[in-house]
Every structure is written in C-alpha cells, then in structure tokens.
N, C-alpha and C positions, 0 to 999 in steps of 0.2 A: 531543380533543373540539373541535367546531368553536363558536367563538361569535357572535354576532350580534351588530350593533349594536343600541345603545340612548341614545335621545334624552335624554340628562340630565346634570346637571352633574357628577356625580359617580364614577355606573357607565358605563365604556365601553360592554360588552358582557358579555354571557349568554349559556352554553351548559347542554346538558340533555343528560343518558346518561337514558333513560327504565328501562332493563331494571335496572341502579345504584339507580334515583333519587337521582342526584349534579348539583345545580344548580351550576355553577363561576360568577362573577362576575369578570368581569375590573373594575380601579376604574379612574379616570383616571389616577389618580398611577402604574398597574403595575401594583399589588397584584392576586394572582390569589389568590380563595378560594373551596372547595369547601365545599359544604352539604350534608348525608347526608341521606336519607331525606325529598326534597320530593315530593310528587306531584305529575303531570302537568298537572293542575288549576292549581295557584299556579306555574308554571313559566307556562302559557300567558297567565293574568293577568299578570304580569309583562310578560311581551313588548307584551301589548294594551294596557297601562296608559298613560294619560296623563302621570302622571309617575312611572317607572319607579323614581324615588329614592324616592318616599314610599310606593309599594308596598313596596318593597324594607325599608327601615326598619321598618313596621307591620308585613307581615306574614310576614318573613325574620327579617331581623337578631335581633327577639325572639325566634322561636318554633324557627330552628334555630341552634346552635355551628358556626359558618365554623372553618376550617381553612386557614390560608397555605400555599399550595402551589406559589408560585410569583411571579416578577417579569418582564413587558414590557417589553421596552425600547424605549425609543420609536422604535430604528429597527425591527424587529419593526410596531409598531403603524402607522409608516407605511408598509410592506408590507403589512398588513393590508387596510389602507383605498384603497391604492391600488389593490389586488387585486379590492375591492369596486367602487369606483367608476369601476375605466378606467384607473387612473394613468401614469403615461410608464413606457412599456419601455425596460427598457437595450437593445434590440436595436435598434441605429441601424443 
C-alpha cells in the first residue's frame, strides 16, 4: 500500500486500501500500524486535516485497535521522500 505524506510531528505518512478498509499509519520514529475497518470518510479527513496528529489521536487511536506491522528504516524513508520530491539519482 502506497502512503502519503503527512504534515505532522509525529505521523509520517498514511495509506488507505478502501475495498479492506485498512488505514496503515506510518509514525516518524518507523513504527508502521494498520487499523481495520476505517471508512473512507475519516481516511479522507485525515489527509485534509490541519493537524493530521490530533485528528489521528481523537478520532483513530481511540475509536480503532492499531496493529504493528511493520518498521521504516530511515534509509527506506529517505527513498521515499526523495522519490516524492526529485531527490538526486544515483544515475550519474
């Protein structure tokens, strides 16, 4: 699943399987957790949200059981971002 970034201090990035309903969170620190059964609805408020952490805390973390599924490694995530933003090619 692909994720997206996200403007916060804590959550990297957010993906969404819609057909699942499995919202994955990636955190800054790595941590990757999957959330069962979000609807498309709070998936899209997340992404729009202003501060994507306090969303995430109010109306996540409470209301669904995250599951660890996985760790980023930060070379990983700065593939990620450079992928997004243009980053230098190794192809010199």
């Amino acid at each position: 699943m692909q994720r997206k970034p996200l403007k916060s201090s804590k959550l990297r990035a957010a993906g969404y399987d819609e057909r699942e309903r499995t919202l994955e969170i990636e955190f800054v620190n790595g941590d990757v957790f999957a959330y069962q059964g979000v609807s498309p609805e709070i998936h899209r408020q997340l992404m729009a949200s202003p501060s994507p952490n306090s969303f995430f805390e109010d109306k996540i973390e409470e209301a669904f059981s995250g599951k660890r599924i996985g760790k980023v490694s930060r070379s990983d995530a700065a593939a990620d971002f450079d992928a997004l933003f243009g980053g230098k090619s190794n192809d010199a």
